[in-house]
N, C-alpha and C positions, 0 to 999 in steps of 0.2 A: 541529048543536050550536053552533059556530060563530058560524052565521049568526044565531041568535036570540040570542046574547050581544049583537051588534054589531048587532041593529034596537034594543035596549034602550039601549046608550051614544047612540043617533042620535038616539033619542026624548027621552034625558035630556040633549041635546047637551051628551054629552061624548066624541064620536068625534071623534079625531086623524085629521090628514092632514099628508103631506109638502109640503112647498112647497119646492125644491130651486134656488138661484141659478142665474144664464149670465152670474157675473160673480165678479171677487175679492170677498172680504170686505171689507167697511169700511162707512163713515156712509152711503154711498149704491151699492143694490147692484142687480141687474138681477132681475124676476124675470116671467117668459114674455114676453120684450119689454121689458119697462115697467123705469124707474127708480124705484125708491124710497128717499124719507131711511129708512134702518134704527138701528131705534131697540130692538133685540132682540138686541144681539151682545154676548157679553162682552169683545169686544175693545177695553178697555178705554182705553188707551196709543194705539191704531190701529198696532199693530208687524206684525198677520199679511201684509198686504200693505208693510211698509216698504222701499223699495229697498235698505238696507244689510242687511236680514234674508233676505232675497231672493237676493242676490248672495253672502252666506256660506254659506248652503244650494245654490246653484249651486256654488260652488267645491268642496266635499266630492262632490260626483256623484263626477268622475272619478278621484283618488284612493281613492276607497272604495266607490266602485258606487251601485245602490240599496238593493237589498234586502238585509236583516240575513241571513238562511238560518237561523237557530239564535237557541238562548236564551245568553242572558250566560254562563251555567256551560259552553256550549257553543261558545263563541266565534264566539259573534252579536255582540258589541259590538265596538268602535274604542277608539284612546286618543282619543277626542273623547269615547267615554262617561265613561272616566274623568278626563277633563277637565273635563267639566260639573260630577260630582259635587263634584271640590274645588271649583270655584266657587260652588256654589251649597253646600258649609259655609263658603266663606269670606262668601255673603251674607248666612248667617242664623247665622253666629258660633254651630258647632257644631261638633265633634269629626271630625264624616264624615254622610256623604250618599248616598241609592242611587234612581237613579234606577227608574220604573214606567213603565208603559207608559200610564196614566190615572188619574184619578183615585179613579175608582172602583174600577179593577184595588188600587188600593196599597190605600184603606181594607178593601177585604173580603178584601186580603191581610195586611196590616198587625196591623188589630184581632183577626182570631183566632191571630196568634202572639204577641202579647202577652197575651192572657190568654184564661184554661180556666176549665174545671167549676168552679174552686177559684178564683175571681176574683171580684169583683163591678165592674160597668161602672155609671158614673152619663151618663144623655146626656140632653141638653137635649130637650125635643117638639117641638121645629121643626128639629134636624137633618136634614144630608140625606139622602137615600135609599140611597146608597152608605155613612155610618154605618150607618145603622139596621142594612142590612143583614151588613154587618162585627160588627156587636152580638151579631148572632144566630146568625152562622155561630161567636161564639166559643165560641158553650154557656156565658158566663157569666152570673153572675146581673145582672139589668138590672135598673135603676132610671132610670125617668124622670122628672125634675124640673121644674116649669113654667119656660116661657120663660123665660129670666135672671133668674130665682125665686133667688135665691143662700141666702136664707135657708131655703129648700127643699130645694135640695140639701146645705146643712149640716146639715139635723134629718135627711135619710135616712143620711148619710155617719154621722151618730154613731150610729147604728140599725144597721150594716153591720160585722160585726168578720172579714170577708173577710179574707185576709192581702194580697189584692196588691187594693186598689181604684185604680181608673184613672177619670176623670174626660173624657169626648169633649165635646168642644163647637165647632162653624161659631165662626171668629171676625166674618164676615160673612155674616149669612145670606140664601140667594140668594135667596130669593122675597120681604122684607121691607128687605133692602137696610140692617137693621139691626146692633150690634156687640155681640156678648158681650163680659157685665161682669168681663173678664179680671182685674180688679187684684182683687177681692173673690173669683173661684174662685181664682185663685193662692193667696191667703192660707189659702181652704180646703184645699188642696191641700197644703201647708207644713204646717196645721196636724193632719192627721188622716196624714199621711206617704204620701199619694196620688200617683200620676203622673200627667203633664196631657199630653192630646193635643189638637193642636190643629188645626183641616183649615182652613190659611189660604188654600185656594185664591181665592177674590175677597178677598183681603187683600194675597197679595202682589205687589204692582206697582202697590199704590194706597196704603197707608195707611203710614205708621211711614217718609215719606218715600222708599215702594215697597220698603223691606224688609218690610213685614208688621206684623201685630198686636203681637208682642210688643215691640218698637220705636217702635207707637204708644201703648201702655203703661207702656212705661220700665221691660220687665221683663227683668230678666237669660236669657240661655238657658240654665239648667241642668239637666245631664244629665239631670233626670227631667223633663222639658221636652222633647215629641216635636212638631217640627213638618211638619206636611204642607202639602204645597203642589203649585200645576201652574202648567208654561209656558204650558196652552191657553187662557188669560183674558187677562190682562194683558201678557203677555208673547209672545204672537200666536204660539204655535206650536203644538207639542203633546207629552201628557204629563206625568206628576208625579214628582215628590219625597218621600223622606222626611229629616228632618235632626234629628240629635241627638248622643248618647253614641256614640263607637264598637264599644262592645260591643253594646250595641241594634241598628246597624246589622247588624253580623256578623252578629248571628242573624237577624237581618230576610233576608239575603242568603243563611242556610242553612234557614228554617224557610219566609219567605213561599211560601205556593203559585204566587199570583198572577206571582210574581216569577220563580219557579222553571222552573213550566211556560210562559213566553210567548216569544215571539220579541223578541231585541231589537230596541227601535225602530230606524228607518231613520238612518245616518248625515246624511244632509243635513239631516233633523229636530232632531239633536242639535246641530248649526252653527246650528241656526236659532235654537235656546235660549243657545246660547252667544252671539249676534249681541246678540238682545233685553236679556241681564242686562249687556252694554257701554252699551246705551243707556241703559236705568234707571239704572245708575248715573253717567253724562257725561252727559247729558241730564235735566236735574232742571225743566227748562223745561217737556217733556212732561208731566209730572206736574202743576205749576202749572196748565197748562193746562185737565187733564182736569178740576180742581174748581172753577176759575174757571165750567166751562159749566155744574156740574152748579148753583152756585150760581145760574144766569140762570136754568135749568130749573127749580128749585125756587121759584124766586121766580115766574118765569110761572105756575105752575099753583097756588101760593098765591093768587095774583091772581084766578084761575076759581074758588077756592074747592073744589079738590078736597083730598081727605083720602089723604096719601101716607105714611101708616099707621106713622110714627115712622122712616121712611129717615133714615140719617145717611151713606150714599156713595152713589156713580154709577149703584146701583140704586132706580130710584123707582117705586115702586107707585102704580096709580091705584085705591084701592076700590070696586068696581061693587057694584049693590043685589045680581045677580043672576046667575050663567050669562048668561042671554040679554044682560041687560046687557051683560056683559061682551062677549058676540062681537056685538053689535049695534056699542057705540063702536070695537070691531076692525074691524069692517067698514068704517063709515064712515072710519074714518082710512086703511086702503088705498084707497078709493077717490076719497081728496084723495094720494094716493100718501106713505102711511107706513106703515112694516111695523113694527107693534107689535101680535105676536099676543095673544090670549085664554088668563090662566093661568086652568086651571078644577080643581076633583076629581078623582082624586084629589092632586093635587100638592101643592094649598092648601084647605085648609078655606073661606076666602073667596075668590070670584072675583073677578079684577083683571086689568090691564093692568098688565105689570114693563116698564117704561120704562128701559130702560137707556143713558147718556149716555157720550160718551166725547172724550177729545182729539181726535179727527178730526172731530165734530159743528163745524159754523161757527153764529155768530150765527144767519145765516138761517136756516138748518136748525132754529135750536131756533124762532124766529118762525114758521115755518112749521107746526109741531108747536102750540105752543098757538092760532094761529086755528085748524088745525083742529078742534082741543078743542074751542074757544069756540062752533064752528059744530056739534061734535055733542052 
């Protein structure tokens, strides 16, 4: 049964394969032997291999072991969990905070305890895959509105007389590297008396001077203002956030599944989150950085004349005609040694190369990236 699924994805080359490093993470990684510039990590800032991120994550080993044993209700966590969460509402100027164990654990934990049968959810067509799914696990009624369609989602919203509608939208979305037009749902949001969720995971530790979306909008965080986020992009660790009201959290903390039934994350992981958001905020040079390159990268591959499909951050698409296209220019560019794999179906409707740039890229590094372009 199986096997005839998986000659079908081979034939329509869209069969996955692991390609697994022998080295840390960052700009340039090992992979069977071979160095390559990596141009595929969301590690945005370059914190997951930072020596101060490193050395805080070492220091909780012996203190607090490795492994959690139990869920948080069970006392699996540290006061370093409950450490993180006040910082990270004092980062995103909220009430209170509960850590997940990822990001997809929190949205398909998240989104079905805020809303039921008796709800209606409005989400963007290009969220991610961990929405969508959190949509549907809620049983509410779903409404999808074209890509930052905003006037689309206001003719469904006044079509909608749900009592609790809720509004999800990526404030950066990961395969287009583009921004929801937050300041125009907001006002929809205000105006039909909706709540807004927001999943700023590649938002936060890039935009709103690394606090996030709502800070590059100039928009207040209030209480019906849910935002999500993860250490695992920008902030080189891993796992997510939620941040808002504290009553929302409370019940997020008795109602999430997701939350309920997992083990808490590892103590040295939680130091690790708490090293990263020292840096993002002392460290504002890092962030300079990251967009300085991403500007060099965009202006290189203007130069070639590719079509990098309305990116406005560190993620940049390259639009290929085709599948094959696409893993043909992947190829070639591993084999001028650059690892920027092939996004294909289902993930994206158009196939493309997501180029992802980061503060640890050097000059060269981006030099090296567009001759190979040039050359494929």
């Amino acid at each position: 049964m199986f096997s005839e699924k998986l000659d079908i994805l081979e034939r329509e080359n869209l069969l996955r394969n692991i390609m697994d490093r022998s080295s840390a993470q960052g700009h340039r990684i090992k992979i069977r032997g071979r160095e390559y510039i990596n141009f595929a990590s969301n590690d945005y800032l370059g914190l997951a291999s930072n020596l101060y991120v490193r050395e805080k994550a070492k220091d909780a080993v012996d203190p607090y072991g490795f492994g959690s044993g139990a869920s948080r209700l069970l006392g699996g966590g540290c006061d370093l969990h409950a450490e993180l969460e006040k910082r990270v509402a004092a980062f995103k100027r909220t009430e209170s905070a509960l850590v997940f164990n990822s990001g997809y654990a929190l949205n398909t934990g998240a989104i079905p305890s805020m809303a039921d049968a008796e709800s209606a959810i409005f989400s963007d067509e290009l969220n991610h895959a961990s929405i969508i799914d959190g949509c549907r696990l809620s049983r509410a009624k779903i409404h999808i509105y074209r890509h930052k369609d905003v006037s689309h989602l206001k003719d469904l919203m006044s079509k909608e007389s749900s009592g609790r509608r809720i509004v999800v939208t990526d404030t950066v979305f990961s395969m287009d590297g583009d921004l929801a037009p937050l300041t125009g749902i907001h006002e929809i949001c205000k105006e039909y008396g909706a709540m807004l969720y927001i999943d700023d995971a590649h938002g936060t530790g890039v935009i709103g001077k690394g606090r996030g979306a709502l800070s590059h909008f100039q928009i207040e965080p209030e209480p019906w203002i849910i935002q999500m986020g993860t250490f695992s992009k920008a902030l080189g660790s891993y796992g997510a956030f939620v941040a808002g009201g504290s009553d929302l959290i409370l019940w997020l903390l008795n109602t999430a599944r997701s939350f309920i039934y997992s083990t808490a994350l590892p103590p040295c992981a939680i130091a690790g989150s708490l090293a990263s958001l020292d840096l993002v905020e002392k460290r504002p040079e890092i962030l300079k950085t990251l967009w300085k390159n991403r500007e060099e990268l965009v202006n290189g591959l203007a130069g070639l004349g590719f079509d990098t499909m309305g990116s406005q951050t560190p993620i940049v698409p390259i639009k290929a005609g085709s599948v094959k296209d696409a893993l043909r220019v992947s190829q070639n560019l591993f084999e001028h040694g650059i690892y920027a794999p092939a996004i294909r179906p289902p993930t994206v409707k158009e196939p493309r190369i997501r180029l992802t740039i980061t503060a640890g890229h050097s000059d060269g590094d981006i030099e090296e990236l567009i001759s190979a372009l040039r050359k494929a």
